[in-house]
Backbone bond lengths (Angstrom), bond angles and torsions (degrees), N, CA, C in turn:
res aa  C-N    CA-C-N  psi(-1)  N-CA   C-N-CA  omega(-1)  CA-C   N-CA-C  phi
1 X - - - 1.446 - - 1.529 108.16 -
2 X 1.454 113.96 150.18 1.345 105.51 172.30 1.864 112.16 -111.19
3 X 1.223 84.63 145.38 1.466 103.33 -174.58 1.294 107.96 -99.51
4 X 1.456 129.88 133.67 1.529 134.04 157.24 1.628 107.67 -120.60
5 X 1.353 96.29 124.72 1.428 139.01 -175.39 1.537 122.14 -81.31
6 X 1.266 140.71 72.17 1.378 114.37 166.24 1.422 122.28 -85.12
7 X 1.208 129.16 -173.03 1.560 117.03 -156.10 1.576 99.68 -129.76
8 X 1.394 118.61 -48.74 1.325 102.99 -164.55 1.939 107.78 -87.26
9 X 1.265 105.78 124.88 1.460 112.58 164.92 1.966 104.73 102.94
10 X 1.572 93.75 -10.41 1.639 106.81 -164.13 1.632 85.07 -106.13
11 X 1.538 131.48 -74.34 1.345 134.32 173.41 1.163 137.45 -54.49
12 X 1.553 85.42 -55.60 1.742 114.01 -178.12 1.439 110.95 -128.39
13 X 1.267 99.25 132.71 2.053 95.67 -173.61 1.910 91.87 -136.94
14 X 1.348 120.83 115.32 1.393 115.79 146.30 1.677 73.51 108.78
15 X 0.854 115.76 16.07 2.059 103.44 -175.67 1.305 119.49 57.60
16 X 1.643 109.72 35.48 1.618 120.82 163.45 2.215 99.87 -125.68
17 X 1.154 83.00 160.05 1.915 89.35 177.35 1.528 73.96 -77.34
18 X 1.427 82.89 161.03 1.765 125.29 166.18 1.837 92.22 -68.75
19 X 1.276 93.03 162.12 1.658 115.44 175.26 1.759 93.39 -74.69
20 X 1.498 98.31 128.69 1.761 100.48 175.68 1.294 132.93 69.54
21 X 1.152 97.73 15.16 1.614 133.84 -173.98 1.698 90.53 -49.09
22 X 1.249 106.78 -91.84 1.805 115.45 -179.19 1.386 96.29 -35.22
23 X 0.850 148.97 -96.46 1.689 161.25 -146.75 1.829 82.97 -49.90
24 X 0.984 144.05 -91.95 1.388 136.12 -159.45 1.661 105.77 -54.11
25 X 1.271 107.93 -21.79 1.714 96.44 174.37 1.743 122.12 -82.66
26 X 1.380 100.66 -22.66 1.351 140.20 -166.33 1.818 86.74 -67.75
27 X 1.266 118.71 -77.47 1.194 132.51 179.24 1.745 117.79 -55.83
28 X 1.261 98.04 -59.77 1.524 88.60 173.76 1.654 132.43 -63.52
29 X 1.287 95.62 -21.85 1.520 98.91 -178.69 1.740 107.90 -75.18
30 X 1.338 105.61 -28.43 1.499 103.55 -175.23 1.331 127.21 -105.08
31 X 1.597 92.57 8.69 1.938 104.69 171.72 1.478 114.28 -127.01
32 X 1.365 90.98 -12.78 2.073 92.29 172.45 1.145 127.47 -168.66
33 X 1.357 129.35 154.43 1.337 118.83 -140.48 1.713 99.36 -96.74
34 X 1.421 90.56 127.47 1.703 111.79 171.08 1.099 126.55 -90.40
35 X 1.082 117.58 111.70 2.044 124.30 152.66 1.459 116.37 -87.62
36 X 0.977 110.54 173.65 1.525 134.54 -165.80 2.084 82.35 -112.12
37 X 1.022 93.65 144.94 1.500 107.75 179.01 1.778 110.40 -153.76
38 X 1.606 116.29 58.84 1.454 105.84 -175.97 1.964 90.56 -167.95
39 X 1.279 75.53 175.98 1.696 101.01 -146.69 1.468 98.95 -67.26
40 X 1.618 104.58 14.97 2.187 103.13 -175.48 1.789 87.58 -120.25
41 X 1.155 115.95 13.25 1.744 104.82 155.06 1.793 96.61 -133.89
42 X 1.151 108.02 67.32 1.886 106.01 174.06 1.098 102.01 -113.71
43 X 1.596 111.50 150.05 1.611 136.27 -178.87 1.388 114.65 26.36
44 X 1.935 101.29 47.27 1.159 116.45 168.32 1.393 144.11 105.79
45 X 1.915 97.24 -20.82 1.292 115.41 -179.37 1.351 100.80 -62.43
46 X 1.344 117.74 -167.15 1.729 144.65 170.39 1.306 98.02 -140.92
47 X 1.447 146.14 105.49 1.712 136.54 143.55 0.973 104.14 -127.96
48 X 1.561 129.33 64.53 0.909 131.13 165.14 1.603 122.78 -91.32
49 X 0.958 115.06 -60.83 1.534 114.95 157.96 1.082 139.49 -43.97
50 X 1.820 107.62 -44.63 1.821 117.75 152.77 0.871 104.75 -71.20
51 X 1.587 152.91 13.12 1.367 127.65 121.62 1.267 150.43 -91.95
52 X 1.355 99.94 -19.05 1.682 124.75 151.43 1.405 119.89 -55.09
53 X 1.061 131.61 -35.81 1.590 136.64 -167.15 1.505 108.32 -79.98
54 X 1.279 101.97 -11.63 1.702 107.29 164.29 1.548 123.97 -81.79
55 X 1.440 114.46 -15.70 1.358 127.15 -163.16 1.312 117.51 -114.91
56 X 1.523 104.13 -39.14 1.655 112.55 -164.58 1.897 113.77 -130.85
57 X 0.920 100.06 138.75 1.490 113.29 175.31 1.402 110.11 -50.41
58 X 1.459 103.52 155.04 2.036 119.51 -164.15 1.735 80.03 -64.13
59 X 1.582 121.50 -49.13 1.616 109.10 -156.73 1.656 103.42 -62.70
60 X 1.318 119.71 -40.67 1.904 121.63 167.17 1.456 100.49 -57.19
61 X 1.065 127.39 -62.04 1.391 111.90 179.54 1.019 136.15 -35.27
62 X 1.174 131.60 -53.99 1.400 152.80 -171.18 1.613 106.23 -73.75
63 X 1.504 124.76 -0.64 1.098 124.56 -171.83 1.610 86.02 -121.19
64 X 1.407 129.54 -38.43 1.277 134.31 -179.93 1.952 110.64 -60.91
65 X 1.532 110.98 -15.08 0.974 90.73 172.31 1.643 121.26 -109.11
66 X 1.349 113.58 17.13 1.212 111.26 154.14 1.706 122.73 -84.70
67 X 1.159 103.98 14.84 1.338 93.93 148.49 1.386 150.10 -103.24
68 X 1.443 145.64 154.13 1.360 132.22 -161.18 1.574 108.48 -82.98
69 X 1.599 107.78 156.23 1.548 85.06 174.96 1.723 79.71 -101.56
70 X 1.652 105.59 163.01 1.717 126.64 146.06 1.045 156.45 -91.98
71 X 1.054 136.66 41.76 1.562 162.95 -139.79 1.809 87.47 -31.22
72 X 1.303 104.60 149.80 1.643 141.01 163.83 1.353 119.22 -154.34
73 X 1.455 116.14 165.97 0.995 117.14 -177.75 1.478 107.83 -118.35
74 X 1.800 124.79 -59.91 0.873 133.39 -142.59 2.340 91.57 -131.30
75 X 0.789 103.00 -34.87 1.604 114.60 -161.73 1.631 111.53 -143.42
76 X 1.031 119.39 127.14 1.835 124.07 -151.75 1.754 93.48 -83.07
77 X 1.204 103.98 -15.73 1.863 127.48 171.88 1.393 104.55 -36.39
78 X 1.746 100.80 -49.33 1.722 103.30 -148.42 1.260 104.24 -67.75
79 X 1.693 114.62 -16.38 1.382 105.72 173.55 1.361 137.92 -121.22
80 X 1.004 117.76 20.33 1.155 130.29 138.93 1.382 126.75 -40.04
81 X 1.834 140.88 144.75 1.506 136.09 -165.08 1.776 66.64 -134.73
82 X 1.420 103.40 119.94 1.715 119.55 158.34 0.983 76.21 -104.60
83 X 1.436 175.02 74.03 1.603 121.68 64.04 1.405 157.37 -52.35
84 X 1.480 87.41 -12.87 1.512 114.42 166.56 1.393 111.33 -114.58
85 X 1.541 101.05 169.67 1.279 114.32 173.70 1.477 129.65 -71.85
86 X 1.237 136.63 109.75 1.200 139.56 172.02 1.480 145.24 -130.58
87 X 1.105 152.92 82.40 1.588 128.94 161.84 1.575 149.67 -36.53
88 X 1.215 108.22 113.63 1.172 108.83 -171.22 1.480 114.05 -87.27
89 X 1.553 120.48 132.87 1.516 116.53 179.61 1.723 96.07 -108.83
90 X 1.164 109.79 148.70 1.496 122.40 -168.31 1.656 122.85 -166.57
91 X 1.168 138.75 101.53 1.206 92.86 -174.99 1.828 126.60 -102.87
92 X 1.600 105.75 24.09 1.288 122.21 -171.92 1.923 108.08 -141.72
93 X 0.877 123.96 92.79 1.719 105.18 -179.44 1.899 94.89 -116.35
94 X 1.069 96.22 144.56 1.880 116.90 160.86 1.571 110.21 -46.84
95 X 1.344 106.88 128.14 1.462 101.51 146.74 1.262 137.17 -34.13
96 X 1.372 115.07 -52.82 1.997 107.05 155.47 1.334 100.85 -39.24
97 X 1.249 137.87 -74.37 0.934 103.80 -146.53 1.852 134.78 -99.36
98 X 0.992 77.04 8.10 1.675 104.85 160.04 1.520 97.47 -63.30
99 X 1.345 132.90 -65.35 1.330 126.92 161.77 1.010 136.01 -17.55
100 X 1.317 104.54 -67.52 1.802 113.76 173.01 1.365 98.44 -63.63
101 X 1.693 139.70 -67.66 1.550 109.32 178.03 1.400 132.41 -23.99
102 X 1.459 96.81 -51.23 1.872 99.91 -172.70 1.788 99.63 -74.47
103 X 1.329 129.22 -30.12 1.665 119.05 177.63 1.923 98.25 -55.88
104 X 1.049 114.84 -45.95 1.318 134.83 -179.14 1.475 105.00 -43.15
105 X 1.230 112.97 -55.97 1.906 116.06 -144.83 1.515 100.14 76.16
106 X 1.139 127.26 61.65 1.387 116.39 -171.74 1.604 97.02 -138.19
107 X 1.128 129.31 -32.05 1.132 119.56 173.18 1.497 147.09 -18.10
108 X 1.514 85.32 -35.97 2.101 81.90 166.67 1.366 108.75 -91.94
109 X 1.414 118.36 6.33 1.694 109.07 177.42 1.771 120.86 -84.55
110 X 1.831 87.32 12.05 1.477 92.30 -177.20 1.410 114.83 -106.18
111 X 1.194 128.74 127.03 1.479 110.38 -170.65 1.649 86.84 -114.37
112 X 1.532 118.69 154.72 1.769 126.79 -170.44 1.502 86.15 -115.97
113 X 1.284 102.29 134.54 1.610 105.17 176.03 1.563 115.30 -107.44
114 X 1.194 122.09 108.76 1.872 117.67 170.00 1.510 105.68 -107.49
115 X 0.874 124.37 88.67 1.487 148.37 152.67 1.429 96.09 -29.81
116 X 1.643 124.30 -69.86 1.426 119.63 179.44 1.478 109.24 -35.95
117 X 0.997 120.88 -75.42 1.852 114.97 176.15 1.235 144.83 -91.71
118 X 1.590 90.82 22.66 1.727 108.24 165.94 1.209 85.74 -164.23
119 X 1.341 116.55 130.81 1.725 136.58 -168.40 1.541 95.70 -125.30
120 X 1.080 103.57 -9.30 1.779 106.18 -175.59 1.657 100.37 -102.25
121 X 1.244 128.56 6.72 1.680 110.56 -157.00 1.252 97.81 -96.90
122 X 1.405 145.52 24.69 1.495 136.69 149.07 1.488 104.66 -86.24
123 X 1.360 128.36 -31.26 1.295 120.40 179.36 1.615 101.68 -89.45
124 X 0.674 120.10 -29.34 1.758 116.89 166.58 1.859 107.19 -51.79
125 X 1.136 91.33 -48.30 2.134 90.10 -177.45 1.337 101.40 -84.48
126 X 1.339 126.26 -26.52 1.380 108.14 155.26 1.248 148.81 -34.81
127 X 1.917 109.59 -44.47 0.907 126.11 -152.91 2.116 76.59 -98.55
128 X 1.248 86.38 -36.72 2.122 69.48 -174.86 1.353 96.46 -71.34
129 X 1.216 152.17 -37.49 1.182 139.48 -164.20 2.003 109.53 -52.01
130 X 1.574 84.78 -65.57 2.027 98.24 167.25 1.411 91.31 -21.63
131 X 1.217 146.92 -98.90 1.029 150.69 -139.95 1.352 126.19 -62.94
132 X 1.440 121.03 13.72 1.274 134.81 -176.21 1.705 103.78 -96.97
């Protein structure tokens, strides 16, 4: 399955990792294929790492860079492949693109992340991920 990843508020919220951060990267990187899905790989750049290296340890790191980045321009949509199977972690998307999910049937592949009132919900999609 493919996974799209954004980072701020989804990984890292307040400039600490999420709870289970390593352990959900640990797993996802080595059972399904990860992209980067956030506004530090747009219209082509890569700052993903020069922005990670502020937040997370060389051992998170080094797992952060097996992931792909996904270029967009305008809507985090454009890159997404609905031909395959995927979940999207996010914890803010546009009305566009809430749209394009529902043109999709894709809508439950989005999970919204609030860290503020669930500090546990990376190990929660963890545990659903296992089960894929």
């Amino acid at each position: 399955m493919n996974l799209y990843l954004d980072i701020d508020g989804v990984l890292v919220k307040d400039g600490k990792p999420a709870n289970g951060l390593r352990e959900f990267l640990e797993f996802a990187t080595e059972h399904h294929n990860c992209y980067w899905l956030t506004t530090h790989c747009r219209s082509g750049g890569n700052r993903v790492n020069e922005h990670l290296k502020n937040f997370l340890s060389s051992e998170i790191l080094n797992l952060t860079r097996k992931i792909q980045p996904r270029d967009w321009i305008t809507f985090k949509t454009e890159a997404i492949d609905f031909k395959k199977s995927f979940l999207w972690l996010d914890y803010c998307i546009f009305d566009y693109e809430k749209d394009v999910l529902l043109k999709n049937s894709a809508m439950s592949n989005l999970q919204v992340i609030d860290l503020v009132s669930k500090p546990n919900q990376l190990l929660e999609i963890l545990e659903m991920l296992k089960k894929y």
